[in-house]
N, C-alpha and C positions, 0 to 999 in steps of 0.2 A: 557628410554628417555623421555625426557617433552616438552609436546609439547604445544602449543598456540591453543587454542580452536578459529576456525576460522570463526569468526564472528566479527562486526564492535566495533573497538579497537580505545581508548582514550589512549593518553601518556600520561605517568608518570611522576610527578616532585619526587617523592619520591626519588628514586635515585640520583639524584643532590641534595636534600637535607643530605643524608646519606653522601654522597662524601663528599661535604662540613664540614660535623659537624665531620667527621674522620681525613680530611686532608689530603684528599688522595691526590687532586692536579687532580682530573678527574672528569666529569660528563658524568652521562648516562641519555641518555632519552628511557625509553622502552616502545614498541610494538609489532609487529608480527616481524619475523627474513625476512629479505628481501625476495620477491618475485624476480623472474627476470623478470618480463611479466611487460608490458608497462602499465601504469595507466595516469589518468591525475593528471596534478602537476601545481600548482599556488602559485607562490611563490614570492612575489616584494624583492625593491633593498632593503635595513635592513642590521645591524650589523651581521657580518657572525656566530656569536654565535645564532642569534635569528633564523637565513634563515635554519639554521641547523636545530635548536628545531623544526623548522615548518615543515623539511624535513622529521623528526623523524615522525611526528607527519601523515603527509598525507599517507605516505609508510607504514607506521607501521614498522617500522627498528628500533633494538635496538643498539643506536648510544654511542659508547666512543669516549669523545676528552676531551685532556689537555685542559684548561682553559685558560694558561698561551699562548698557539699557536694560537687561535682563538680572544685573547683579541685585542682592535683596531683596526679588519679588518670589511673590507662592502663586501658586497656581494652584484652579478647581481641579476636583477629580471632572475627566469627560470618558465617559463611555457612550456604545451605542453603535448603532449602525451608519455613518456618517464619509460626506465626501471630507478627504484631507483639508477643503477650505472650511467646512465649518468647525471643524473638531481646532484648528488654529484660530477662530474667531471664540470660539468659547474657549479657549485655555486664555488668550489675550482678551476677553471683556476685563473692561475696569481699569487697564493697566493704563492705556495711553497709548499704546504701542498698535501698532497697524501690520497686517503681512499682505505681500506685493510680488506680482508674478514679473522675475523681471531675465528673460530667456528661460533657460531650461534648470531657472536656479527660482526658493521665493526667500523672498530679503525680509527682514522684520525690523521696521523704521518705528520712529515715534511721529507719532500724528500731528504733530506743529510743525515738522521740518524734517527736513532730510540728515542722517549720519552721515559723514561723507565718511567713507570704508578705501582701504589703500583696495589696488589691485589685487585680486589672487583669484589665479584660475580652479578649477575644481576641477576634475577629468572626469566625466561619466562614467567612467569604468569603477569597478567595483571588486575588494575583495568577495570571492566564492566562498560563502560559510558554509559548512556542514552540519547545519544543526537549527531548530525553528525551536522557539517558544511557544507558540498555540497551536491548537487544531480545532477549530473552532465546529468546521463540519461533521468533525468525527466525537466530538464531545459534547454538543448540542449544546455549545455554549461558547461566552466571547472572556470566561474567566483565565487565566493567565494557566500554563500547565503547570507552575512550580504551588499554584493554588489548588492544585484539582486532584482529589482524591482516589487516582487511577493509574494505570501505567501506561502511557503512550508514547511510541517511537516515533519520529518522522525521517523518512528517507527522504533527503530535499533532490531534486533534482539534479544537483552540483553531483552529488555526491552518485548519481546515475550516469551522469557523464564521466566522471573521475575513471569507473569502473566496467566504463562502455557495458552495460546492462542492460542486455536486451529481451531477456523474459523476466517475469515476475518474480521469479523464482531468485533469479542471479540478485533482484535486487532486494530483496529481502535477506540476503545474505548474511550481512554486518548485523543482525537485530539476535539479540540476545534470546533465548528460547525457542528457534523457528530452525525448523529443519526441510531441508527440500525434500518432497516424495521423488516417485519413481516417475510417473505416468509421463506419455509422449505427447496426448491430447490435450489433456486443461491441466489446470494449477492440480497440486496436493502438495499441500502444506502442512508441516506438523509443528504446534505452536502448544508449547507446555503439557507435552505428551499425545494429545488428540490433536487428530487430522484436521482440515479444516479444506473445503470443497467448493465453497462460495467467495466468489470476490464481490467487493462493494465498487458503488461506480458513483462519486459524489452521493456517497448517503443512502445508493438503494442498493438492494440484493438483486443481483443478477445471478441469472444460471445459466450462464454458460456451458457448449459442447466443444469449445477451442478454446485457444490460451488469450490471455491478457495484451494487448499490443499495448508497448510504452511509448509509442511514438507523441501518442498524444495526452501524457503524463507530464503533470507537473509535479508530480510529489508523491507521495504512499505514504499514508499515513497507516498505523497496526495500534491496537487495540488491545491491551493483552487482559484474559479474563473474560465472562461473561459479557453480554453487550444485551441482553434483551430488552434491558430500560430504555437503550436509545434505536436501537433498529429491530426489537421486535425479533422473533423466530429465525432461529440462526444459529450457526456452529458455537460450541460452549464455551471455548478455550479463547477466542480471540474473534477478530475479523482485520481486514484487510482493505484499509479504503482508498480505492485510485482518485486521488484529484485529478480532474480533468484541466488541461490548458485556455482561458477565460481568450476574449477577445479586448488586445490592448488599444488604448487610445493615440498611442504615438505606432507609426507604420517601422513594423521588422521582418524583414525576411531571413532565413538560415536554410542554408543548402550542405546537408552532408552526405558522404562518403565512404563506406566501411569496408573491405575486403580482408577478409582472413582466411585460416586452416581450414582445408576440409571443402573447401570451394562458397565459403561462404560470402555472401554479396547483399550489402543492403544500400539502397538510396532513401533518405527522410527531405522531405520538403515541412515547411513551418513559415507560414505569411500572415500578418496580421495589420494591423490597421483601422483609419476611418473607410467608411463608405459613404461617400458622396460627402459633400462640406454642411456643419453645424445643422445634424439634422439626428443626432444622438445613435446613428446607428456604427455599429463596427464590427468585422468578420476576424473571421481567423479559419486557417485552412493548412490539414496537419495533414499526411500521409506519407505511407511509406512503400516501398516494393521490395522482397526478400527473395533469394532465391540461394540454398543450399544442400552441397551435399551433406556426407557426415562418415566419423571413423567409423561406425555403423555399418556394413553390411546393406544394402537395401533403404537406407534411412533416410535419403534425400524430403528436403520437403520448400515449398513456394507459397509467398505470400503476400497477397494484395490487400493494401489497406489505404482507408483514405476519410476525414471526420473534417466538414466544416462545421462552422457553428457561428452565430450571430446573433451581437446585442443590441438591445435598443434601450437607450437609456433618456427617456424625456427630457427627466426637468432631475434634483438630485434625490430626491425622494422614490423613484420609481426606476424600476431594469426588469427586464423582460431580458431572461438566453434559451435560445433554440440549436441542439446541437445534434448530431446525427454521426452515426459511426458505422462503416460498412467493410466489413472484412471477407474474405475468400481465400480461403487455406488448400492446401492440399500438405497434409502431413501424413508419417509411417505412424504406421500401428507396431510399436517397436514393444514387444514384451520383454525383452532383455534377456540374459539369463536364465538357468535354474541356478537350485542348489542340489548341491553333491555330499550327501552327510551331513555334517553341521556348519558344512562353510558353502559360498558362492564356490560353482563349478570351475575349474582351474581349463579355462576353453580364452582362448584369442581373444581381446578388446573388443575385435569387428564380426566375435558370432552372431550370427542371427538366424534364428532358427524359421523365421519368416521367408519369403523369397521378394522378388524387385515388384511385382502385383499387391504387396499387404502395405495398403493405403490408407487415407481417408479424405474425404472432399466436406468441406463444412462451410456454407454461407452464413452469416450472422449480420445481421443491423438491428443496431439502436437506435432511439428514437427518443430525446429527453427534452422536455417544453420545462422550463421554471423561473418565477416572478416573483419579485419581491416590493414590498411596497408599506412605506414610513407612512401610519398612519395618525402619529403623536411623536413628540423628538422622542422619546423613548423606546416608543411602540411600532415593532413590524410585524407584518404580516407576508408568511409566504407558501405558495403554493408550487409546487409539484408533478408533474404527468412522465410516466415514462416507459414505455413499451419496447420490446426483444422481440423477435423471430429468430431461431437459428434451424438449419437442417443441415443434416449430416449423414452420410454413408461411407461405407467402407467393409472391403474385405481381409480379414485376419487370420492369422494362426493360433489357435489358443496350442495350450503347452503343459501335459501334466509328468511329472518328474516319478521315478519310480527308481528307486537304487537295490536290484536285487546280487548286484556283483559289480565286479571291479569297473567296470567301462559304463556301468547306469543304463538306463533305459529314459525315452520319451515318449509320450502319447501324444498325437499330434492330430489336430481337428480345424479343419475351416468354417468359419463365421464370417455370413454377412450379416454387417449392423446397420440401420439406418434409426436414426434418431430427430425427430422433429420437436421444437417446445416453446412455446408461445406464452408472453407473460409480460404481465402487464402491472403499473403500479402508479397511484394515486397519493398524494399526501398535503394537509391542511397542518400551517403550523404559527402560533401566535406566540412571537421573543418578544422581550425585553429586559432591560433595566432599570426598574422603582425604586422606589427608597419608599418601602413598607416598617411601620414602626421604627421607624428611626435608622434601620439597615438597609445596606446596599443586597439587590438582589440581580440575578442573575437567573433570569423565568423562562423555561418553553415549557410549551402544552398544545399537543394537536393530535389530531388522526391519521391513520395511512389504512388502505386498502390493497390487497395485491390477488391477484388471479391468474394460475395457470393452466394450460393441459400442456402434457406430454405423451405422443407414440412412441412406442420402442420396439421395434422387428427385428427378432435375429432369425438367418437358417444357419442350421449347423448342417456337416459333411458327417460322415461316417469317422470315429477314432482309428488312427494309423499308429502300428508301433513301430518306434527306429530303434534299433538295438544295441546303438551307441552313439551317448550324444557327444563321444570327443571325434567321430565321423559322423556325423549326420546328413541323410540324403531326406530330401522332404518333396520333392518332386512325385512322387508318388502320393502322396496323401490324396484322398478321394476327395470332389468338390464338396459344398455347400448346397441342398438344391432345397430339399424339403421344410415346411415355413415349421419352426418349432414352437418359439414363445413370440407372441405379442402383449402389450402390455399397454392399454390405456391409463394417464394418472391425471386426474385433474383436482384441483386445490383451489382454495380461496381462504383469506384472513384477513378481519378484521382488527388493530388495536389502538386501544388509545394512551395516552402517556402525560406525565407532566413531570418536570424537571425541575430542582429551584436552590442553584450553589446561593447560601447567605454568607456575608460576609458580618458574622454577630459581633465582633470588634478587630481590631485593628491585626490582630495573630490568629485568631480564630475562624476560620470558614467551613462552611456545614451544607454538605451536600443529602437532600431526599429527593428520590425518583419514584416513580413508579410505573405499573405498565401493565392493562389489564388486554389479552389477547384471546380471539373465540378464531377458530382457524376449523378447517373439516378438508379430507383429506380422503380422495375415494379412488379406490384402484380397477378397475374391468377387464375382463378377458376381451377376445377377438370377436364374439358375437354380441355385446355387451351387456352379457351379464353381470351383475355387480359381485365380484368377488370379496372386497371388504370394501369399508367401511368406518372413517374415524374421527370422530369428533370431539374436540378438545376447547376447553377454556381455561384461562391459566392467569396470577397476578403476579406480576415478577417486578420484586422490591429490590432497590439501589438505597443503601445509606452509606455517606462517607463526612469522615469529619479531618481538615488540613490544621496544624500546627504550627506558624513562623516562628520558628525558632530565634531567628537573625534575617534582615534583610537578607534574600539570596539562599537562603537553606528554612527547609520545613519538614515533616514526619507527617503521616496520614495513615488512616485505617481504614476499610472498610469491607463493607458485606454486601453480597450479589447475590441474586436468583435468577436463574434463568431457561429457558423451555422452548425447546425446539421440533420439529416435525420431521426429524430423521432424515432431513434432505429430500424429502418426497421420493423416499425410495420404497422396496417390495422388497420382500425375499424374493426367493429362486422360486416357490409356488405361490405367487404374485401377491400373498398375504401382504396389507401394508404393518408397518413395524408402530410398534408405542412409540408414544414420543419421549426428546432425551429430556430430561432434565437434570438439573447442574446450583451447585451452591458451592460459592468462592469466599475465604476468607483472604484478607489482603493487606497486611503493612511495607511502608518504606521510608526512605528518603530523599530529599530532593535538593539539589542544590545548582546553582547559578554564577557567573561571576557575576563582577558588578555591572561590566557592560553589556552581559546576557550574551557573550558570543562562546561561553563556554557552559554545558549543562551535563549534571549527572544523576541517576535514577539508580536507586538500590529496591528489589520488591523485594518479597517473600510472602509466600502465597499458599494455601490448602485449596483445592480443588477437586472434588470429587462428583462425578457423573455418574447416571442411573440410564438403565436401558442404551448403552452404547453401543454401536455397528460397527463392525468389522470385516474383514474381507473374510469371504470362507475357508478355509485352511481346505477344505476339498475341492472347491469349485473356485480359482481368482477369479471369474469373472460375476460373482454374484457378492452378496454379504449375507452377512448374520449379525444376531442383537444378543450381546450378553449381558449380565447383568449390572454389578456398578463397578468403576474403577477410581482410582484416584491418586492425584499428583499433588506432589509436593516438591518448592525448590526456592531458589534463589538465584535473582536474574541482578545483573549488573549492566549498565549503560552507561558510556561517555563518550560525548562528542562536542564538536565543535575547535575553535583557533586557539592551540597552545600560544603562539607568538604571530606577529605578521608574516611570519613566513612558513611555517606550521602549523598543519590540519589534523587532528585526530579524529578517527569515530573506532571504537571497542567496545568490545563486551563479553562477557562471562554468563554462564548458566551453568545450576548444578541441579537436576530434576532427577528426581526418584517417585517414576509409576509404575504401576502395578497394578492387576485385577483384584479383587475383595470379592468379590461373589459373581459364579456365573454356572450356567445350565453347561457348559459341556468341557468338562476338567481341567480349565486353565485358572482355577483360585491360587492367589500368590503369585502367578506370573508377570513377569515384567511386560509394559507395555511394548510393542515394537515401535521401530524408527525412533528410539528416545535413548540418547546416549547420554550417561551419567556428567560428563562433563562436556561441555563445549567452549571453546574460546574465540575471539575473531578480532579483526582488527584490521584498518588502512589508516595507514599515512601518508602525508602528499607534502613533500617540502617545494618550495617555489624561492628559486633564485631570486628572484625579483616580491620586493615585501605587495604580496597580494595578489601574487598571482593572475595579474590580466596581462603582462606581456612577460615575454621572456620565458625561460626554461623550468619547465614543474617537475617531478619526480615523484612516484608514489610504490610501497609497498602495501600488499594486504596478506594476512596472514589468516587460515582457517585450520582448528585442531579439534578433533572429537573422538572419546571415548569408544570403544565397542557398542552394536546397540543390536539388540535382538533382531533375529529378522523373520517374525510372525508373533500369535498371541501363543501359540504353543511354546515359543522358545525353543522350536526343533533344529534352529540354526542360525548364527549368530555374524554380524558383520564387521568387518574388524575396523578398529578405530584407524586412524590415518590424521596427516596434515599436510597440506598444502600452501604454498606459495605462489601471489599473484604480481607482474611488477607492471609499472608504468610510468611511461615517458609523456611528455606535452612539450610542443612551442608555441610562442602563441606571439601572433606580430600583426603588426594595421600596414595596410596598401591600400593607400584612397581615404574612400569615404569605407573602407570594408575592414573587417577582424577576422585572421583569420587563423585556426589552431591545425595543426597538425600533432598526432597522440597516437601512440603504439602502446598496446596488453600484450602484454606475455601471462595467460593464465595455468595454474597446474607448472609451474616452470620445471620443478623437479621430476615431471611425467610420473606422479605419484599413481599408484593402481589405486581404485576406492569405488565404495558400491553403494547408493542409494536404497532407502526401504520402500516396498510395498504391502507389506503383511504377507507373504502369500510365497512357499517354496517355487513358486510356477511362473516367479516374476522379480528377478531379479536385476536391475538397472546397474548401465556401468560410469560412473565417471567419467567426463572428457577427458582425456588424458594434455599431455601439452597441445596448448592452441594461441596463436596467434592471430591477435586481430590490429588491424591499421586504419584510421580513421580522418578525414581532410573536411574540416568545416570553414567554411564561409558564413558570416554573420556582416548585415548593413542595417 
């Protein structure tokens, strides 16, 4: 049996060119074979041949219709939340015409009789596109993205595999404005100058104390810009949303393989299916197992992960998913580097000033219940629950850097950390699609609720000085024993929201949000006295208005506000921090080809933030709140199929930030981690037009600017560029598919240094790494 590897799917024109040039008198457009489960669907009024392709094209249905029966008809607009068979019974009301499931293909006859259609087979297999049209989860809406007054990238899955992308970070790569941090534990991400801490996980904020497993990613959707109108209190600059992988209706398993540089070894399992016969339920069951060393010093790290999930889908109006995610890590507490004057210390790839003991141990499960449920053909309703545990210990070396002479000096301190944090999250939300006064609209409006606490215990050791860090002996450094800081945080927030893209004529679309949040935010010492104290309410207004220029290209403007709770952090004397707040100006333009398998984004944007955190220039392991900062740039995106045998994704960034006011003498300074220019770019040619068998080839290309390496600008990291390549085979035995795929990342063994803010932490680039990878797909 052959089956459709289930991840995000581009249609085909091949097939209706084959059709054509035989005479068959049919055209197919293929994708995935129909699901029954409810999706959203946007679809205007158009020639009923195009509303088709487009139908093809959103469902992943692989569509047969005579030519000759579809020629001179129009079709309704159908949007809504809808199984692929209604959204084809409402585009064909009126027409005469019928659709019919006939194998893993559906035919569109006319209702008196049968077409008789010459033979042609269609292959389930499917060109891998690089590139999606909507994000409908991350945009609180089903309006089309060349409509939507925003900047959003999607990383499709393809394009994860392309690049064997195994942290969050790797796969954020290719996105125009996003810079990797430094850190070994969780994300830090730097996204139009400011950091960004939290990752989204289908729509909610989680706070994670470990990094992102993509085992169980379908996609990554990024947000660039404010985001408070649709997810409430949260990083300024952007956010980060993982689609999670759903539970399909036709049964697929994938077994893969990875071994590479450095000792690195990962096995991923991926099974999906029904469960039991015609009884609406179906599972899915992701995991993976890692175990690595590293050119690192001490940097080895293991990790168990594993996420089933299961749907229940009644009747087509209703779905219920329950999905669960359980990880166990054991990672280095890798501080990297210092600095040596105004540059990254000139010390071995593999220093670590840590020893083979400076670890971390971190459990983490998730826990997400969410329903939806078609109350009126227009009208949904859906509801939300989702709950985190993580805890976490580990002992460290912190590292403070002192240059009084030629060979430097280091001060060197052991910390245990243990970290516990507990968080929970609620949300009530009522879509649709009306047609109010005469216009098409495009409505959510609900509530969310979230509550957390967090412990945080460190001891520190006594500070040791080594007398030079190009010898370093740290064996001597005195333990950790005495409890120094603890720190209770516990939080809660309330907001409510309402969103409504109008489509006011046929070029014209106009986006107003809004978003009023009441959030309170209280820190304690170890006996629990209440140390502060902070309570906050905030309205954070989204306006944007989209322009059609031309079918396929459009211009957009708009304005953000938005207001966040400093990540529920403290200072170093546990005081909680104001909170940030942020106001975005935003134009661009957008454009499409005709078959929407090619798309590109131009922004330009003003951003400027008040009360922002940064790492302490005296202490890395704490922060500080300066006053306001502000960016300014121009981001360019393009991705998707130059030809059937050519995949493009690129982009360009040209950002210029800077402080404007702050309490402790860095006004005019550049921000760190933000180099003036960035470029990026992979390409994947495939011998074979489409890439499902035969031989693929990819290059990716990364170049960036100099970019400071703190708020002081006491030391700078030097610009660099790097080269990635890649191999693929890809061949069927049986009923199975399977790919064999070799990276060569960093090929030139380029030296280059990640930012942290912080002289005391400076990260090294992997140098050349090889990785090898053998999937099996039935």
């Amino acid at each position: 049996m052959h089956r459709s590897r289930p991840s995000l799917a581009r249609f085909d024109l091949a097939p209706l060119a084959l059709a054509a040039a035989l005479g068959l008198g049919a055209f197919a457009v293929q994708a995935q074979t129909a699901p029954a489960a409810q999706i959203d669907i946007a679809i205007t009024a158009q020639p009923l041949a195009q509303a088709l392709t487009e139908l093809a094209r959103q469902a992943r249905l692989t569509l047969m219709v005579p030519p000759a029966l579809v020629a001179g008809r129009t079709a309704p607009a159908v949007s809504g939340r809808l199984t692929p068979q209604q959204a084809l019974d409402r585009l064909l009301a009126g027409s005469g015409l019928v659709a019919t499931h006939e194998g893993n293909a559906v035919v569109v006859r006319a209702v008196a009789g049968t077409v008789s259609l010459s033979t042609i087979t269609v292959s389930e297999d499917r060109d891998i596109g690089l590139r999606a049209d909507d994000a409908p989860m991350t945009t609180k809406g089903i309006t089309p993205l060349i409509k939507t007054p925003m900047s959003v990238q999607v990383v499709p899955q393809a394009l994860i595999d392309d690049r064997q992308a195994n942290t969050l970070r790797d796969a954020l790569e290719t996105v125009s404005g996003v810079n990797a941090g430094s850190t070994s534990l969780h994300e830090d991400i730097i996204v139009r100058g400011f950091p960004l801490y939290d990752t989204y996980r289908n729509g909610v904020r989680t706070r994670r104390i470990g990094v992102t497993e993509l085992a169980n990613a379908e996609r990554v959707d990024i947000l660039k810009g404010p985001s408070s109108t649709q997810f409430g209190r949260g990083d300024m600059s952007g956010m980060f949303n993982v689609v999670t992988k759903k539970p399909l209706e036709e049964r697929y398993l994938s077994l893969q393989q990875q071994v590479g540089s450095h000792g690195f070894f990962q096995t991923t399992l991926d099974a999906t299916g029904p469960l039991g016969k015609d009884n609406g339920l179906f599972y899915r069951l992701n995991g993976s197992l890692e175990d690595a060393r590293s050119f690192r010093d001490y940097a080895g790290n293991s990790r168990k992960f594993i996420a089933p999930s299961l749907s229940w889908r009644p009747n087509a109006d209703t779905q219920v998913n329950i999905d669960l995610e359980v990880s166990r890590d054991k990672s280095p507490i890798d501080r990297g580097i210092v600095a040596y004057a105004n540059r990254p210390a000139d010390v071995p790839l593999n220093r670590n000033f840590g020893e083979d003991f400076t670890h971390y141990r971190n459990n983490e499960t998730l826990l997400s219940i969410d329903a939806s449920y078609r109350i009126a053909p227009t009208w949904t309703i859906r509801q939300k629950y989702f709950v985190q545990q993580g805890r976490g210990k580990g002992l460290e070396y912190l590292q403070q850097t002192e240059s009084p002479d030629s060979v430097g000096m280091v001060r060197m301190a052991r910390r245990i950390q243990q970290r516990d944090i507990d968080n929970q999250f609620y949300s009530l939300e009522f879509a649709g699609t009306p047609a109010w006064l005469g216009m098409k609209h495009d409505f959510s409006a609900g509530f969310d609720h979230n509550r957390y606490e967090g412990r945080f215990d460190f001891r520190y050791g006594e500070l040791e000085t080594i007398p030079n860090l190009f010898l370093p002996v740290t064996s001597h450094v005195p333990p950790a024993t005495a409890t120094q800081d603890t720190i209770f945080n516990r939080g809660h927030g309330t907001g409510f929201y309402v969103q409504d893209q109008i489509a006011l004529s046929e070029k014209i679309n106009l986006l107003l949000a809004g978003r009023y949040d009441r959030a309170s935010v209280r820190t304690e010492n170890p006996v629990g006295t209440e140390a502060s104290r902070a309570d906050d309410t905030k309205f954070s207004p989204r306006l944007g208005v989209v322009y059609t220029l031309a079918p396929g290209a459009s211009v957009y403007a708009s304005y953000t506000e938005s207001f966040s709770d400093a990540n529920s952090t403290a200072s170093s004397k546990g005081q909680s921090f104001k909170p940030i707040e942020a106001k975005q100006y935003e134009i661009g333009f957008k454009a499409e080809s005709e078959n929407k398998d090619f798309f590109t984004t131009l922004a330009i944007y003003d951003l400027k933030k008040q009360n922002i955190v940064v790492p302490d220039p005296d202490d890395s392991t704490n922060s500080v709140q300066i006053g306001t900062a502000r960016s300014r740039g121009l981001e360019w995106d393009v991705g998707g199929r130059l030809t059937r045998h050519l995949n493009l994704t690129a982009s360009y960034s040209y950002t210029a930030a800077k402080v404007l006011r702050d309490t402790t003498g860095n006004e005019g300074n550049a921000l760190y981690g933000v180099p003036r220019h960035m470029g990026k770019l992979f390409l994947r040619y495939d011998l074979q037009a489409g890439g499902v068998q035969g031989w693929s080839f990819g290059v990716g290309m990364v170049a960036l600017s100099k970019q400071q390496g703190d708020t002081a600008n006491s030391f700078q990291l030097p610009g660099y560029g790097r080269i990635d390549l890649m191999a693929a085979y890809k061949w069927r035995a049986g009923a199975a598919r399977w790919t064999a795929q070799v990276n060569i990342l960093n090929t030139g063994d380029k030296k280059y240094y990640l930012p942290s803010g912080s002289r005391d932490e400076v990260a090294v680039g992997k140098p050349r790494t090889l990785l090898a990878s053998l999937r099996m797909e039935y």
